[in-house]
ZAMARGU-4260 file (C-alpha; in steps of 0.2 Angstrom, whole numbers, plus 5000, padded with zeros to 4 digits):
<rodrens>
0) 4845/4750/4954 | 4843/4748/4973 | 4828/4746/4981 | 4827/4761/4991 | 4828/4772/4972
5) 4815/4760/4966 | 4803/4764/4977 | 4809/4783/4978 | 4803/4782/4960 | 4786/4773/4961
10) 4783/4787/4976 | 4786/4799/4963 | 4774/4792/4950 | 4762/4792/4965 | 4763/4810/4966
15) 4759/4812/4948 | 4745/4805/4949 | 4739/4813/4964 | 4742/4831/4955 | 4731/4823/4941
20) 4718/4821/4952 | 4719/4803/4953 | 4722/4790/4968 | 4742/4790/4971 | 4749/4775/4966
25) 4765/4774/4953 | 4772/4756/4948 | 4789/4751/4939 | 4792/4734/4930 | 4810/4729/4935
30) 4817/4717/4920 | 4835/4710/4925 | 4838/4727/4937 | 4833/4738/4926 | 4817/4749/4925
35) 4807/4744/4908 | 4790/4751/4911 | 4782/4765/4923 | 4764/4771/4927 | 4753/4779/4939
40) 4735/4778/4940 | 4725/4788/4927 | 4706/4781/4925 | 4698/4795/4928 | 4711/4807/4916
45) 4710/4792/4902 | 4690/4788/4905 | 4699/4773/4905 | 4694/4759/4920 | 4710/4750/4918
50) 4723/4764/4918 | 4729/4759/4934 | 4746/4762/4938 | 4752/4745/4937 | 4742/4740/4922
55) 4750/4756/4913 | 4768/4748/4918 | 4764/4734/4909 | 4759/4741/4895 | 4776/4752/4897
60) 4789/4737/4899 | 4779/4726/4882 | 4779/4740/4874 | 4800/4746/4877 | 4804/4728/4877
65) 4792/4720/4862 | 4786/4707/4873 | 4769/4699/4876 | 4774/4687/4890 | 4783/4698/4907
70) 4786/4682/4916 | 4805/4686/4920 | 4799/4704/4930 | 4793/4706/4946 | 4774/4706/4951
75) 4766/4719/4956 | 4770/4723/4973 | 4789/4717/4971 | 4793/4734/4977 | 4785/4733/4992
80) 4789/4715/4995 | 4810/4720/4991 | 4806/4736/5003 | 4800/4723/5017 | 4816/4710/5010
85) 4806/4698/5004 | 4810/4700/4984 | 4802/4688/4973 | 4808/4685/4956 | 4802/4673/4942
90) 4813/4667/4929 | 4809/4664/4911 | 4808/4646/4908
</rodrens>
């Protein structure tokens, strides 16, 4: 995906989450170019304290891919990193 339809997408989960109630922030999990996990904050919707939007991609991309270790996606705040282009990826040993 490019960048500029990565972040179109992360704004959208930010909108989600502000129609919910909730602080607007959405986050994807890019795993070789392609989107493995989403989320948008949701603490106050799960009672949940750590249903933030980029702990819920997480949980997204283990889940779709069966992995415990996401050491090959990009951190949180690649986005915005690629948006400024200064992408950071981390390959799998």
């Amino acid at each position: 995906m490019r960048q500029e339809e990565l972040m179109r997408r992360a704004l959208e989960l930010a909108q989600r989450a502000e129609q919910e109630g909730e602080v607007p922030i959405g986050a994807l999990v890019v795993l070789n170019d392609e989107v493995v996990g989403e989320g948008w904050n949701r603490p106050i919707a799960a009672a949940d304290p750590t249903a933030h939007a980029e702990i819920q991609a997480m949980r997204a991309a283990a889940k779709k891919t069966d992995r415990v270790s996401l050491a090959a996606a990009e951190r949180p705040g690649g986005a915005a990193r690629r948006a400024r282009g200064g992408a950071r990826r981390f390959p799998v040993p």
